[in-house]
N, C-alpha and C positions, 0 to 999 in steps of 0.2 A: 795509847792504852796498853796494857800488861796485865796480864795474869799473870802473880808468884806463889809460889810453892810455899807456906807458914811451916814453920815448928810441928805444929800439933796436924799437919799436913793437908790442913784445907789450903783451897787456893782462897786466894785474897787479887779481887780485880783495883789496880792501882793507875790513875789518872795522872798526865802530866798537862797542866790548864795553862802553862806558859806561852804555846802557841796562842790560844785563846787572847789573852791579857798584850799580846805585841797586837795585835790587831785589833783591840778595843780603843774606840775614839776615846782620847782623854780630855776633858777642857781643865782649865786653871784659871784661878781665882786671886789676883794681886792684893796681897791686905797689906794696910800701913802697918808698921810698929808705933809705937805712944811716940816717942821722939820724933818721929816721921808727922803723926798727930798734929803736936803739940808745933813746931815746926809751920805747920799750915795756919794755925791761930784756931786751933780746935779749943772748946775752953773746957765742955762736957765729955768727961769721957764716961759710959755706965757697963756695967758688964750685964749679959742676958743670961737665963738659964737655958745654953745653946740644947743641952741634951735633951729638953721636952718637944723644943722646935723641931731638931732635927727627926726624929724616930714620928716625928708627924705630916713627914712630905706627903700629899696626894700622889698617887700614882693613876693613873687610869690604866684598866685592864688590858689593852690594845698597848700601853707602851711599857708594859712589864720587860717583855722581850729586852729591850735594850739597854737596859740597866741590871737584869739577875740573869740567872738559871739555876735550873735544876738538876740533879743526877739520882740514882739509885742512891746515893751516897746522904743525900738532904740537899739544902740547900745554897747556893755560892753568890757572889755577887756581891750588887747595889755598890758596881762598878765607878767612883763618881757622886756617890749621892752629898758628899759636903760640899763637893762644891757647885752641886744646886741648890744647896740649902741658901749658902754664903750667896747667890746672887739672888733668891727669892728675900731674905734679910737685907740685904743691901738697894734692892730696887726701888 
């Protein structure tokens, strides 16, 4: 964390979250390609409207913590959340 000196001479408090983000657990999520697909004898392939799914993961209150945070600044995060989406769609 830093406090800088602005132009118009307020200070401005400036975050560096990089620490944060090495020590955040990451999972990943292996997705085929269509030739990969098609490859296996897939015969359907359909597309979803991912962006309604995704922006409607449940969280429960108790596991907020581990996927955002907060700061004076608004809000950060939802570290991960595609690819809990991709394993709640694919399960």
């Amino acid at each position: 964390m830093l406090l800088v000196k602005k132009q118009d001479r307020l200070w401005h408090f400036c975050n560096n979250y990089h620490a944060f983000y090495v020590v955040t657990i990451k999972d990943s999520f292996f997705i085929l390609t269509v030739n990969e697909l098609l490859s296996y004898g897939v015969l359907i392939i359909f597309k979803l409207d991912l962006q309604v799914g995704y922006k409607h993961i449940l969280v429960f209150l108790e596991d907020c913590f581990k996927i955002s945070f907060y700061t004076h600044n608004g809000h950060y995060g939802w570290v991960g959340r595609f690819v809990i989406y991709l394993q709640l769609l694919f399960r």
